[in-house]
C-alpha positions as CSV (number, residue, x, y, z in Angstrom):
1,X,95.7,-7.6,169.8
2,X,95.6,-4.7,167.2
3,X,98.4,-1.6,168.4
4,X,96.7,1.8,168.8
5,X,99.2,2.8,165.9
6,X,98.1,0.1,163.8
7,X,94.4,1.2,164.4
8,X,95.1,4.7,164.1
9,X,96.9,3.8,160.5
10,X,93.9,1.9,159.1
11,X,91.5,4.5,160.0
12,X,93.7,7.2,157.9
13,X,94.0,5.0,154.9
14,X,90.9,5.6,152.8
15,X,90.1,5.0,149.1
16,X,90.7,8.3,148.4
17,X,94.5,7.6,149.2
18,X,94.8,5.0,146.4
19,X,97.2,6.4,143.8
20,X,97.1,5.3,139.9
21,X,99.9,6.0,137.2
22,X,99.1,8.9,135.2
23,X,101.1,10.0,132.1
24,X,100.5,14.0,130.8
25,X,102.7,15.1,127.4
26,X,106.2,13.1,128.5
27,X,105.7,13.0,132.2
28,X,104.5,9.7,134.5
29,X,103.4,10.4,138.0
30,X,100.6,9.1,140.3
31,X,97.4,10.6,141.0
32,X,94.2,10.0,143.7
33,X,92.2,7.3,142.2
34,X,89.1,8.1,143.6
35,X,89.4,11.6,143.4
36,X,86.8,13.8,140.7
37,X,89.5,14.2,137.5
38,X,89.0,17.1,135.0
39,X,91.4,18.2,132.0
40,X,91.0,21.5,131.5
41,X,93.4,21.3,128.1
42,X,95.9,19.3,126.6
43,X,98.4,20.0,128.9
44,X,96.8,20.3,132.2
45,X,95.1,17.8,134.4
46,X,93.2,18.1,137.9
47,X,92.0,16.3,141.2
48,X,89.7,17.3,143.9
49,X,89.1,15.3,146.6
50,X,85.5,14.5,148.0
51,X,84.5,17.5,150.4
52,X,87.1,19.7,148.4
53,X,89.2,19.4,151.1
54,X,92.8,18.9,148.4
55,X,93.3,19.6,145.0
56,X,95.9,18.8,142.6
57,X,96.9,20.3,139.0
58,X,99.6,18.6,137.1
59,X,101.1,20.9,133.7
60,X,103.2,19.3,131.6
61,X,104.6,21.3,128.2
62,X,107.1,19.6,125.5
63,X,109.8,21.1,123.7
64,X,110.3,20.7,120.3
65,X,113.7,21.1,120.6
66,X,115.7,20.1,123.6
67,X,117.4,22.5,126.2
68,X,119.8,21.6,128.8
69,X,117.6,21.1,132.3
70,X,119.8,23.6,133.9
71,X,119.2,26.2,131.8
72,X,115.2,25.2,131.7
73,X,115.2,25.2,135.5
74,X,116.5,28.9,135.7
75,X,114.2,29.9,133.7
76,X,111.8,28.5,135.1
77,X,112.4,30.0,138.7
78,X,113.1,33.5,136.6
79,X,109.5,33.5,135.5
80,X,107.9,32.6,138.7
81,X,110.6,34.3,141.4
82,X,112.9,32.3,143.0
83,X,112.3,33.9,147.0
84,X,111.4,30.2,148.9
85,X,111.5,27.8,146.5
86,X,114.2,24.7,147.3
87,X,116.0,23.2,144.6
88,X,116.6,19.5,144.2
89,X,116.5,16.6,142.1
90,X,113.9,14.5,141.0
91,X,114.0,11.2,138.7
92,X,118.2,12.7,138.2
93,X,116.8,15.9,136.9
94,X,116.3,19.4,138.8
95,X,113.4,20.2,140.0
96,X,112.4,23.3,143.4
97,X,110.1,23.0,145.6
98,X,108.0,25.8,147.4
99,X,105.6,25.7,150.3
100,X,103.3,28.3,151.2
101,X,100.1,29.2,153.9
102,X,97.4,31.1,153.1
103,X,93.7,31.9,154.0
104,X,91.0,30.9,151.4
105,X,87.8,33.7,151.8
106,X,88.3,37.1,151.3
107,X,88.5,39.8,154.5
108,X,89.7,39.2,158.2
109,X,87.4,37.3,159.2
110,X,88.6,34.3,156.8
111,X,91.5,34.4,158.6
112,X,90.4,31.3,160.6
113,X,92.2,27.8,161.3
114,X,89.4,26.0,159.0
115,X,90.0,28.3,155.9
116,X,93.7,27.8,156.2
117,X,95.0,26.0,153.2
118,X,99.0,24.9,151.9
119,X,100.1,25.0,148.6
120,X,103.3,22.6,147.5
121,X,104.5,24.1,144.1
122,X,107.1,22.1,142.5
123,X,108.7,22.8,139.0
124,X,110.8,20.2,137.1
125,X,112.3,20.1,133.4
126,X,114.7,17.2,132.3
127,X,115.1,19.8,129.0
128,X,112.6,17.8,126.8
129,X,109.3,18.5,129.3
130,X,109.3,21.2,131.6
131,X,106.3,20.4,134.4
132,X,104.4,22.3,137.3
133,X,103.1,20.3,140.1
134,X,99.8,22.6,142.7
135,X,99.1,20.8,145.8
136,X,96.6,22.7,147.7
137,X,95.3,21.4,150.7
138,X,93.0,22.5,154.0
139,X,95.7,22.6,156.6
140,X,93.2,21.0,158.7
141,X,93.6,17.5,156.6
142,X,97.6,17.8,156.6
143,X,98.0,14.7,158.7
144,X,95.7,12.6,156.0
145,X,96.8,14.7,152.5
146,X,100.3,15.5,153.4
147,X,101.7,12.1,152.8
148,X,99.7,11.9,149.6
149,X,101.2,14.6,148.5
150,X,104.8,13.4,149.1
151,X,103.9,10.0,147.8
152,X,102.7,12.3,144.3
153,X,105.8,14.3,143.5
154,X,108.1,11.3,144.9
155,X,106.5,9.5,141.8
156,X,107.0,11.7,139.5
157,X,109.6,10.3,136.5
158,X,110.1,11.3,132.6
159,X,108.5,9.2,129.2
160,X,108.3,5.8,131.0
């Protein structure tokens, strides 16, 4: 006899789940397979997921010449602000993560639970790439897209 977990699970899992390895300008990670793909330039690539309910944008940008990660990192978080982002590290390197809710429509009556969307930014530099990670979901989907999400930046590693 199937558990109600079980059949809850295998209703979740849909194709759109399915990650691939991607590799963008020194950096390997894993991206939604079945998800539309654009690459806007050289050193940006992007997902959407069917009903545009999740995006991703991966940036990636080499150094010609190699700075310590530390001192990438605080620059990095000097550029953008540092107010709610979390450092830690990722493939032995740092990285900070920030997570934010917003309200996608313009005036107050946007503000409604199905045009509530999260954003995960992530930065990373191992001082020979330095990387920015957009995950922008509808809130509504955060029980589907949220482990997708951790699943992405969990994967991400340097030149493999």
């Amino acid at each position: 006899m199937i558990s109600a977990l079980t059949l809850a699970l295998a209703l979740a899992a849909t194709p759109a789940d399915t990650l691939t390895q991607v590799s963008l300008q020194g950096l390997t990670f894993k991206a939604p397979t079945s998800w539309s793909k654009e690459a806007p330039d050289d050193n940006t690539l992007e997902w959407t997921a069917p009903g545009e309910v999740g995006k991703v944008a991966v940036s990636a940008f080499p150094f010609e010449k190699p700075i310590p990660p530390a001192a990438c990192m605080k620059k990095m978080l000097d550029a953008v602000g540092k107010d709610g982002f979390e450092t830690f590290s990722l493939d032995a390197q740092p990285a900070a993560k920030k997570v934010t809710s917003d309200y996608v429509g313009q005036g107050e009556g946007a503000k409604a639970d199905a045009n509530r969307v999260t954003t995960t930014t992530v930065l990373g530099c191992n001082g020979k790439v330095k990387w920015l990670i957009t995950l922008t979901t509808r809130t509504s989907e955060a029980v589907r897209l949220g482990p997708v999400s951790k699943r992405i930046i969990d994967s991400v590693s340097y030149g493999k």
